[in-house]
C-alpha positions as CSV (number, residue, x, y, z in Angstrom):
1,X,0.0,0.0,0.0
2,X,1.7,3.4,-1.2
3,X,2.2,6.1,1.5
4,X,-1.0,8.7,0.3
5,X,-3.2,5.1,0.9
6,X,-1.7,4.5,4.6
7,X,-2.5,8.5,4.9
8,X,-6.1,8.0,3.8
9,X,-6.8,5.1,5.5
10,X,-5.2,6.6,9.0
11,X,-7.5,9.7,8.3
12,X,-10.6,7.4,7.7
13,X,-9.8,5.1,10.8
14,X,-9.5,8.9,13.0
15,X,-12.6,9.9,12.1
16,X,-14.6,6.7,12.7
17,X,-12.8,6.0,16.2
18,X,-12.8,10.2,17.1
19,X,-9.8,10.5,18.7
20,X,-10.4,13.7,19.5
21,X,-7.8,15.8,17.0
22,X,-10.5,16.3,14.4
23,X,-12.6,19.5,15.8
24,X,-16.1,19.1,14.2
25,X,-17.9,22.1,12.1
26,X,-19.0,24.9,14.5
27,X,-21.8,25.6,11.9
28,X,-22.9,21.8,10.9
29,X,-26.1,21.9,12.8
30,X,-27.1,25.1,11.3
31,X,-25.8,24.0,7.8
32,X,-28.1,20.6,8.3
33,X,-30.9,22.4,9.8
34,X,-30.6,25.1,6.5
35,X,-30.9,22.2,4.1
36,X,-33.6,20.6,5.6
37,X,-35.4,23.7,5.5
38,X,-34.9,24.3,2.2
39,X,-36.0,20.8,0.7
40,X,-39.0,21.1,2.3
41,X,-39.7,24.2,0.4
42,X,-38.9,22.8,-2.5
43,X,-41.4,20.2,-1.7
44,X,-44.0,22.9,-1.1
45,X,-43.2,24.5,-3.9
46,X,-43.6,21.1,-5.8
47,X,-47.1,20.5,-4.5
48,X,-47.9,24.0,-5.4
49,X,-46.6,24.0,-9.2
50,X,-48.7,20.9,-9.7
51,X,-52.0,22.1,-7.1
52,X,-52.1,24.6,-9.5
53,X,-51.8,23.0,-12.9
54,X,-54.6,21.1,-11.8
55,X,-56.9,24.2,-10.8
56,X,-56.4,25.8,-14.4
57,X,-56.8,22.3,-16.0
58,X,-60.2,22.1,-14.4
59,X,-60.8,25.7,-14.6
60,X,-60.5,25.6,-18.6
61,X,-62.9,22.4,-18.7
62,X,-65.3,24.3,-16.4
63,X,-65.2,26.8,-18.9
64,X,-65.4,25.5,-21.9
65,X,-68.0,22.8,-21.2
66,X,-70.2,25.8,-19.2
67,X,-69.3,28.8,-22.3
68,X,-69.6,26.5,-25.7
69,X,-72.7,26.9,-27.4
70,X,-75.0,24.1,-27.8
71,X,-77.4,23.3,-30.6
72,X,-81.3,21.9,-30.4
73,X,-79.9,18.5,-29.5
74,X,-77.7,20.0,-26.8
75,X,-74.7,18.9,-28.6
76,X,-71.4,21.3,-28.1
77,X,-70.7,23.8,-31.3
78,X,-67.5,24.9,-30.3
79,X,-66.4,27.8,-32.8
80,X,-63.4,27.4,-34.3
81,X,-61.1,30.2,-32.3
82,X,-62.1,28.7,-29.0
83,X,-59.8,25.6,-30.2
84,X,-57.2,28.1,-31.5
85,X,-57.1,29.9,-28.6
86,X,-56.3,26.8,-26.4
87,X,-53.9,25.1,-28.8
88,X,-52.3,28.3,-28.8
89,X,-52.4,28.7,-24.7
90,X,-51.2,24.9,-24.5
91,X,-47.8,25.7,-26.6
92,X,-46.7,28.5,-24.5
93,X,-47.5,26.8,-21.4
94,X,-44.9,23.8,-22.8
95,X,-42.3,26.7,-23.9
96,X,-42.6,28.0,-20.5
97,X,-42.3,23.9,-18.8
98,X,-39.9,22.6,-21.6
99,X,-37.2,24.9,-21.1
100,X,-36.4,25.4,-17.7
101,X,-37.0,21.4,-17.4
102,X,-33.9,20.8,-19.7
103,X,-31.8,23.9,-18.6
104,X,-32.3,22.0,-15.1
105,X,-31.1,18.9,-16.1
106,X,-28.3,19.6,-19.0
107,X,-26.5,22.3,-16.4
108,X,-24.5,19.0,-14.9
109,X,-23.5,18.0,-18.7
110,X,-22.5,21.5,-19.9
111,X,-20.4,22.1,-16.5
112,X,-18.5,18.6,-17.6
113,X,-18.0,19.2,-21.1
114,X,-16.9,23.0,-20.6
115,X,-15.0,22.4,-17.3
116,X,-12.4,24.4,-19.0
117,X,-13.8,27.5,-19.8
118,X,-16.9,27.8,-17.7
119,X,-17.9,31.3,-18.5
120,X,-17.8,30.3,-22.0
121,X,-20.3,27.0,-20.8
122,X,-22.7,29.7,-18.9
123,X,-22.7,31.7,-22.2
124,X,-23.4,28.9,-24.5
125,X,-26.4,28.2,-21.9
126,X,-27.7,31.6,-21.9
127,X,-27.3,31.6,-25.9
128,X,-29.6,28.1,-26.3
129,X,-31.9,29.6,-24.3
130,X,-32.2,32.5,-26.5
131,X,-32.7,30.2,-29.5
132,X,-34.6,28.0,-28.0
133,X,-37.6,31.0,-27.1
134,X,-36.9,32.2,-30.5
135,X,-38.4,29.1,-32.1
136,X,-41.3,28.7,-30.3
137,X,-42.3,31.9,-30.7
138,X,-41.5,31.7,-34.4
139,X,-43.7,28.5,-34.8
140,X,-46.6,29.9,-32.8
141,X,-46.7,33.0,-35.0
142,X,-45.9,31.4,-37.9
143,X,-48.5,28.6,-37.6
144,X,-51.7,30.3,-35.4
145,X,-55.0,30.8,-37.4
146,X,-56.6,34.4,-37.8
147,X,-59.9,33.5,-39.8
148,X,-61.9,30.8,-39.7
149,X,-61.4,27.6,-41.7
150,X,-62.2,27.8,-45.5
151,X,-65.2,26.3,-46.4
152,X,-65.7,23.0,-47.2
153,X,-64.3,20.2,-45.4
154,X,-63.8,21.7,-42.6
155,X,-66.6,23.9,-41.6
156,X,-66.5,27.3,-39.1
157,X,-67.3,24.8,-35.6
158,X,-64.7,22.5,-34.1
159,X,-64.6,19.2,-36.4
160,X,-62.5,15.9,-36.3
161,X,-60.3,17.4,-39.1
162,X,-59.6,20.7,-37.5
163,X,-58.7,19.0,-34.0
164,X,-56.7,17.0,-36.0
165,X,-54.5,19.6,-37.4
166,X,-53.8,21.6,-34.2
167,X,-52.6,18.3,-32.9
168,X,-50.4,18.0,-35.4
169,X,-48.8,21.6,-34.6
170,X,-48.4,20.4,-31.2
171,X,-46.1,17.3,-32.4
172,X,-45.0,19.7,-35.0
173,X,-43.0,22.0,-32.1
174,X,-42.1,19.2,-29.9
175,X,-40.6,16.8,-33.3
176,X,-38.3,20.4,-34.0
177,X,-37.1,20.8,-30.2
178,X,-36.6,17.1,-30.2
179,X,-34.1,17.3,-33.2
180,X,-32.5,20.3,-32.4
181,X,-32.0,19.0,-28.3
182,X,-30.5,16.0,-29.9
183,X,-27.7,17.6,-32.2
184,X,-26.9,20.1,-29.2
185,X,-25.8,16.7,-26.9
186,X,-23.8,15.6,-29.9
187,X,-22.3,18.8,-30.6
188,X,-21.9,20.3,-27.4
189,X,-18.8,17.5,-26.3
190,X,-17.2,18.6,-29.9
191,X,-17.4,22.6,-29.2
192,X,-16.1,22.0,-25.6
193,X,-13.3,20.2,-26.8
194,X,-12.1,22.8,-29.2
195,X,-13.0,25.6,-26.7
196,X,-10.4,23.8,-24.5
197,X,-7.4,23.4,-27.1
198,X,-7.8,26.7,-27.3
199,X,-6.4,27.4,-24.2
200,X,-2.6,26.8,-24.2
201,X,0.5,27.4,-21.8
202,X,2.8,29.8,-23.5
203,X,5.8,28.0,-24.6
204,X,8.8,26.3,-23.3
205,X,6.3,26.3,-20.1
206,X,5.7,23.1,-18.0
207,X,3.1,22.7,-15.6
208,X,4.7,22.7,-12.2
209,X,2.9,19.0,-10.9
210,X,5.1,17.5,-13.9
211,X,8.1,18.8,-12.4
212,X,7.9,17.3,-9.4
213,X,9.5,13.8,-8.9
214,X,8.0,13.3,-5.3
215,X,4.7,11.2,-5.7
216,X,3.0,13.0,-2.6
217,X,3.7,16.5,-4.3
218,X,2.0,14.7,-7.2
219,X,-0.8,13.9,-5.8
220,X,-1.1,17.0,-3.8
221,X,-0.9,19.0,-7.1
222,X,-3.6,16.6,-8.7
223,X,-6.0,16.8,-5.7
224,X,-5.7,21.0,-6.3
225,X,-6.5,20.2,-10.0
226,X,-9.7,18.5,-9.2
227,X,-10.4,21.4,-6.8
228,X,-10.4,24.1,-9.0
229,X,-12.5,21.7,-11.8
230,X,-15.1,21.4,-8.8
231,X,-15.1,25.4,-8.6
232,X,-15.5,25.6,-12.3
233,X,-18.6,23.2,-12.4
234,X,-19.9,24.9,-9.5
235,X,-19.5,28.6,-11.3
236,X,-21.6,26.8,-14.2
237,X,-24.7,26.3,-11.8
C-alpha cells in the first residue's frame, strides 16, 4: 500500500474511532438544519406548481363545457377560435415547462463538457436559451390561425379534421425541439473540446505538478486540479 493510501486510510480510521484531533464544524447543525429547511420548500413549492396546474386544467374544462354553445340536440358547437385559442395557450404553457425542465437537467453535462472554460459554458447556456424562445415563438406565429377555416371540409365549428390539425402543430413544435435538443448533446462534447485546445500554456512552459519527482507533491498538485474543476462546475450552476 503506497504512503498517500496508509495517509487515507489513517485519516478514515481517525474519524470513525474520534480521537479527539478532528474538531467538528461549529456551523454543521445550522448548515443541516438550512438544508432541511430548504428541501421542504422545494417540496411545497412542488405540491404548489402541480395544485395549481390542476386548478387551471379544471378551470379551462369548467369553462369550456359551461361557455360553448350548444345546438337543439344540446350537442357542443364549439367555434373554431375557442380551439385556437387553447392550442395556442397549450404551446406556451410547454415553452414556459420545456425549457427550464432541460436547462435544469443539461447544467450537470455542460459544467462537464466545458469544465475548461466555464464562462464560455454559462454563455453557451444563456445563448440556447435564447434560440430555443426564438423558435417557439416563431412556430406559434408562424403557424396560429386568424380566420376561420375555408369552407368545405372543414366547416366554421370545431370538427374531427380541424382538431386533427392543431394536434399536429403540437407534435410539430415538440418533433423540432426534439431534433435540435438531440444535435446540441452531440455537438456540445465537440465545441467543448475545441474551446479547450484553445487554451494553451505559453511555450517552453511546464506545468509545475510534472516537475515534481516526489509522488506525494503529485498527488497534492492533482488533488488542487480536481479542486479548481469542482469550482468551475460549480460557477456553471
Amino acid at each position: 500500500m503506497s504512503a498517500p493510501e496508509d495517509r487515507f486510510g489513517e485519516a478514515v480510521h481517525d474519524a470513525l474511532h474520534d480521537r479527539g484531533e478532528i474538531e467538528p464544524s461549529a456551523d454543521l447543525f445550522n448548515r443541516v438544519v438550512d438544508s432541511i429547511d430548504a428541501d421542504r420548500k422545494r417540496r411545497r413549492r412542488r405540491r404548489a406548481v402541480v395544485l395549481l396546474w390542476v386548478v387551471a386544467v379544471a378551470f379551462a374544462t369548467v369553462a369550456v363545457l359551461t361557455l360553448s354553445p350548444r345546438n337543439a340536440e344540446g350537442v357542443l358547437t364549439m367555434p373554431w377560435w375557442v380551439l385556437e385559442l387553447a392550442i395556442t395557450a397549450v404551446l406556451i404553457a410547454i415553452a414556459l415547462w420545456l425549457g427550464p425542465f432541460i436547462k435544469r437537467f443539461g447544467r450537470a453535462y455542460a459544467a462537464d463538457v466545458f469544465h475548461d472554460n466555464p464562462l464560455t459554458g454559462k454563455s453557451y447556456i444563456v445563448l440556447t436559451d435564447v434560440v430555443y424562445y426564438l423558435i417557439f415563438t416563431a412556430y406559434i406565429l408562424f403557424t396560429v390561425r386568424f380566420e376561420a377555416p375555408e369552407s368545405g371540409s372543414i366547416s366554421g365549428l370545431v370538427t374531427a379534421e380541424l382538431v386533427h390539425q392543431e394536434v399536429v402543430r403540437i407534435g410539430g413544435i415538440l418533433l423540432i425541439i426534439g431534433i435540435l435538443h438531440g444535435l446540441n448533446i452531440m455537438l456540445m462534447p465537440v465545441l467543448g473540446r475545441l474551446f479547450s485546445l484553445n487554451r494553451r500554456l505559453p511555450p517552453g512552459s511546464v506545468p509545475r505538478r510534472l516537475q515534481s519527482d516526489d509522488a506525494d507533491e503529485r498527488s497534492i498538485y492533482r488533488r488542487a486540479a480536481e479542486l479548481e474543476r469542482a469550482a468551475d462546475d460549480d460557477d456553471m450552476r
